[in-house]
C-alpha positions as CSV (number, residue, x, y, z in Angstrom):
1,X,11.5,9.1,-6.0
2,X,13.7,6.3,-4.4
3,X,12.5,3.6,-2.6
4,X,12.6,0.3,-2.3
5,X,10.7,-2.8,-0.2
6,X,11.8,-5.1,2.5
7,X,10.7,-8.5,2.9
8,X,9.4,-8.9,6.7
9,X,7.8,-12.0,8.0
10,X,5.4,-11.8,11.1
11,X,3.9,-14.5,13.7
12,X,0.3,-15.4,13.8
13,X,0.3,-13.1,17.1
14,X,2.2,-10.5,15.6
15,X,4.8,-10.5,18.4
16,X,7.4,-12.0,16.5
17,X,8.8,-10.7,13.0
18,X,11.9,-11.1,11.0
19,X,13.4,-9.1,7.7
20,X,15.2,-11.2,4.8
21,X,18.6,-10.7,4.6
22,X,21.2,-10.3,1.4
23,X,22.7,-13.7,2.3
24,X,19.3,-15.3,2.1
25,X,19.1,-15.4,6.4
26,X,16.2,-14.0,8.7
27,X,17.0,-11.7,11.1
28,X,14.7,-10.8,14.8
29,X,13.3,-7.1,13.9
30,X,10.7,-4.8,15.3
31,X,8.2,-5.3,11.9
32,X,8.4,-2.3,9.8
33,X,11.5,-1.1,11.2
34,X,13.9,1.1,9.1
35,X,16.1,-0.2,6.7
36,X,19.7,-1.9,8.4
37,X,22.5,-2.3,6.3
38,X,22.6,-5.9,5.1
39,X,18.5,-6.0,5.0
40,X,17.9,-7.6,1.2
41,X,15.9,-4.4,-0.1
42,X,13.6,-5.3,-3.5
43,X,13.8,-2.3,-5.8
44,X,11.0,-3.0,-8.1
45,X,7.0,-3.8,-6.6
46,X,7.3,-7.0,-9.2
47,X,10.2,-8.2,-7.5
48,X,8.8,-7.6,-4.0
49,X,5.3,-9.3,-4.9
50,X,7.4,-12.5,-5.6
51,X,7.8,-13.4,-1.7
52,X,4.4,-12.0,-1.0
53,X,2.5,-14.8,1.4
54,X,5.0,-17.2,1.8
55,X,4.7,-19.6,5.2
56,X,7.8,-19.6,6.6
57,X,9.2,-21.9,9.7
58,X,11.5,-20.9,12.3
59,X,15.5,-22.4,11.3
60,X,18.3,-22.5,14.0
61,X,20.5,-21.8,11.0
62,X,18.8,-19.2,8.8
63,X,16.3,-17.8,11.3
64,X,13.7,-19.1,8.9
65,X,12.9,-20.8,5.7
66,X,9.9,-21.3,3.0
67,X,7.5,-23.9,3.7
68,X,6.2,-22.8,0.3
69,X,4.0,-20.7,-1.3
70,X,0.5,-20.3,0.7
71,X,-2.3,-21.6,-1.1
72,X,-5.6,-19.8,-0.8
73,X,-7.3,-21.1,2.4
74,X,-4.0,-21.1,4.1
75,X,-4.4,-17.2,4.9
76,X,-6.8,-18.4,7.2
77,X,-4.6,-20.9,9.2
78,X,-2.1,-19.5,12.2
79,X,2.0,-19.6,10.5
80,X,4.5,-17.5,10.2
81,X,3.7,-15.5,6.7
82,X,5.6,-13.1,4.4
83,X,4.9,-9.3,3.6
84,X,6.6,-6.8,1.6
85,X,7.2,-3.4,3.7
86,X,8.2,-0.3,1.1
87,X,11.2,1.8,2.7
88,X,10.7,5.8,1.3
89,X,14.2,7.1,1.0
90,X,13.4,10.3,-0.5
91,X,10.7,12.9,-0.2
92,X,7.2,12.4,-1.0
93,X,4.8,14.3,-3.9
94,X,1.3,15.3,-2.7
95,X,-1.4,13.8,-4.4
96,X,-3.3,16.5,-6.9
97,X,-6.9,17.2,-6.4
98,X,-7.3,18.2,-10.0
99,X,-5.1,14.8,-11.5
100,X,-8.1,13.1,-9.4
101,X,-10.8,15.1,-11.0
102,X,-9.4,14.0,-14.5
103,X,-8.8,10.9,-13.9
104,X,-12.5,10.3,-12.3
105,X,-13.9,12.3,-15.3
106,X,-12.5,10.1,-18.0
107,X,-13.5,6.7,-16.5
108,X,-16.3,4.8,-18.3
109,X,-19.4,4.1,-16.5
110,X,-20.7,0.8,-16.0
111,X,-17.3,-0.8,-15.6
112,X,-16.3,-1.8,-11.6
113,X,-13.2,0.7,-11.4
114,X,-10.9,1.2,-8.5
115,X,-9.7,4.9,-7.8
116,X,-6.3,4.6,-5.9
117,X,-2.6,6.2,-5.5
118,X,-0.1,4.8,-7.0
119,X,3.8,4.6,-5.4
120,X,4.4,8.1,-6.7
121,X,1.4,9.7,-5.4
122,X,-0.4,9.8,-8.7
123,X,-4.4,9.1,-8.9
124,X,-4.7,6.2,-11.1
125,X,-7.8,3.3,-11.7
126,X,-7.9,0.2,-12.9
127,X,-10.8,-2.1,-13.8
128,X,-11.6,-4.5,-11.5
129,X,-12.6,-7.1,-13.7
130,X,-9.1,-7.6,-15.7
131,X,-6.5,-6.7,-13.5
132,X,-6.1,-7.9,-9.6
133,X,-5.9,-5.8,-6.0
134,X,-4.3,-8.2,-3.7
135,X,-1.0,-8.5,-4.0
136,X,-0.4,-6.0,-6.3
137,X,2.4,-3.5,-4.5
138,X,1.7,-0.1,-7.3
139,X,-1.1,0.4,-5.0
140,X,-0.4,2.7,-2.2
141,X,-4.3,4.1,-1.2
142,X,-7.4,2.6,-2.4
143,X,-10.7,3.7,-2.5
144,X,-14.2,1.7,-2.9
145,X,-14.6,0.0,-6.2
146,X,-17.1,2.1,-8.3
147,X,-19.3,1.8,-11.4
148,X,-22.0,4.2,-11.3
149,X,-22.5,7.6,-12.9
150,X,-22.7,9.0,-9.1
151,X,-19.1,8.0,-8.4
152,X,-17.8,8.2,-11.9
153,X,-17.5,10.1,-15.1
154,X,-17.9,13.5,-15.6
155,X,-20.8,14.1,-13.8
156,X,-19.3,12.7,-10.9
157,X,-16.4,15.0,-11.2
158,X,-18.6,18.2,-11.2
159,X,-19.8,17.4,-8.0
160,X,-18.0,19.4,-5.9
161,X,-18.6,18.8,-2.5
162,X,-18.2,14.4,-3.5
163,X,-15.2,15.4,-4.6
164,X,-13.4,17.5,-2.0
165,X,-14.5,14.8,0.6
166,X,-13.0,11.5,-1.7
167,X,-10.0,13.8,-1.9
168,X,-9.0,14.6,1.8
169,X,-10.0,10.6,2.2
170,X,-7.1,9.7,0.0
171,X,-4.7,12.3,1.4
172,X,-5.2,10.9,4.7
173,X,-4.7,7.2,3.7
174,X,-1.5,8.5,2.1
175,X,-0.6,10.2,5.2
176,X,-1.1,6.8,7.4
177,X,0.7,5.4,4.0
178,X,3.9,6.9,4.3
179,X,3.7,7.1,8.0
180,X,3.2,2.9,7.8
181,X,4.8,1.6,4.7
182,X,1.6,0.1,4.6
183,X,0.1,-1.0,0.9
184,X,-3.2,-0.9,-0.5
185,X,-4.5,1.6,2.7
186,X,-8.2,1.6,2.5
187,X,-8.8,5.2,2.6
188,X,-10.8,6.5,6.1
189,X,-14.0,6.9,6.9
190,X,-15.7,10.3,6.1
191,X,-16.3,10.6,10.0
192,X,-12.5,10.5,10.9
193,X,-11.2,13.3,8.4
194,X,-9.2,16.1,9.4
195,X,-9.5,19.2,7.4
196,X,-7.5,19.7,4.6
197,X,-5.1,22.0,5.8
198,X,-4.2,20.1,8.6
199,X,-3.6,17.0,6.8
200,X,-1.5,18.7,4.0
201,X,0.8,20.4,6.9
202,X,1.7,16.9,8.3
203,X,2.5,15.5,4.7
204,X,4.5,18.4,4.5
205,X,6.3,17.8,7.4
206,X,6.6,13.6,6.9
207,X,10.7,13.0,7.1
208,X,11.9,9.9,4.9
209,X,14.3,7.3,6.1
């Protein structure tokens, strides 16, 4: 598995955004866009989520530059904010129905747990209470946060037709994952799924950078 993330700063409109350099600049780019040669690329998710939601202003020099770290009402004011976009440089794995199934089977009930896909396309969960969501770049796909025996645990897991649905829901948010670069893609509603088949054949056919 090699990839890496870029660090890409949009406008409050979204019609302006700009990719970190390796000499520290900011250069104009169509947000998301693939990887150019001198674009800084962060080859770890800990070293990406260090620039995550930085305000930025516009620099005749450098393009742009920090105005510092955004605190935690400043989301909701209009600036010029950071993002980390992951760039896949090599083929992808498709997630494993039954690696769900065990990892939903094992998962203590009464605990708020988060299902979701990992970089690698493995099912994983963490507990809601201890460890944080936003901001953290090892998730790819989440799900709903879950505590109850009818979500979790191995009667949970038995139920078949729960599980084949919550499956083709994560395959398809790690279709629009890898089509996006997007993190932490809330998987779809039930109502929009494609079957199965269809949606394995695009992964299939999903060509890396």
């Amino acid at each position: 598995m090699k990839l890496c993330f870029s660090i890409d700063a949009l406008s409050p409109a979204a019609d302006q955004a700009w990719r970190l350099q390796d000499n520290q600049s900011w250069r104009h780019i169509d947000y998301a866009e693939p990887l150019h040669p001198h674009d800084q690329r962060m080859n770890s998710p800990k070293e990406a989520e260090a620039w995550l939601g930085i305000k930025m202003r516009k620099d005749k020099d450098m393009g742009l530059v920090p105005k510092g770290k955004s605190g935690i009402f400043d989301v909701l004011m209009r600036a010029i904010y950071t993002h980390a976009v992951l760039h896949r440089l090599s083929d992808v794995a498709i997630p494993e129905r039954q690696q769900m199934l065990d990892v939903i089977r094992r998962l203590p009930i009464g605990t708020p747990w988060l299902l979701y896909l990992n970089l690698a396309g493995q099912f994983s969960a963490l507990n809601t209470k201890q460890e944080r969501i936003i901001g953290n770049l090892d998730i790819a796909v989440r799900g709903e946060i879950a505590s109850s025996a009818a979500y979790i645990g191995e009667e949970a897991a038995t139920r078949d037709e729960l599980m084949d649905v919550t499956y083709r829901q994560f395959l398809e948010g790690w279709l629009e994952h890898i089509n996006t670069g997007k993190m932490a893609v809330f998987v779809p509603d039930v109502e929009k799924l494609e079957e199965e088949e269809v949606i394995l054949h695009k992964i299939q056919q999903w060509h890396h950078e």
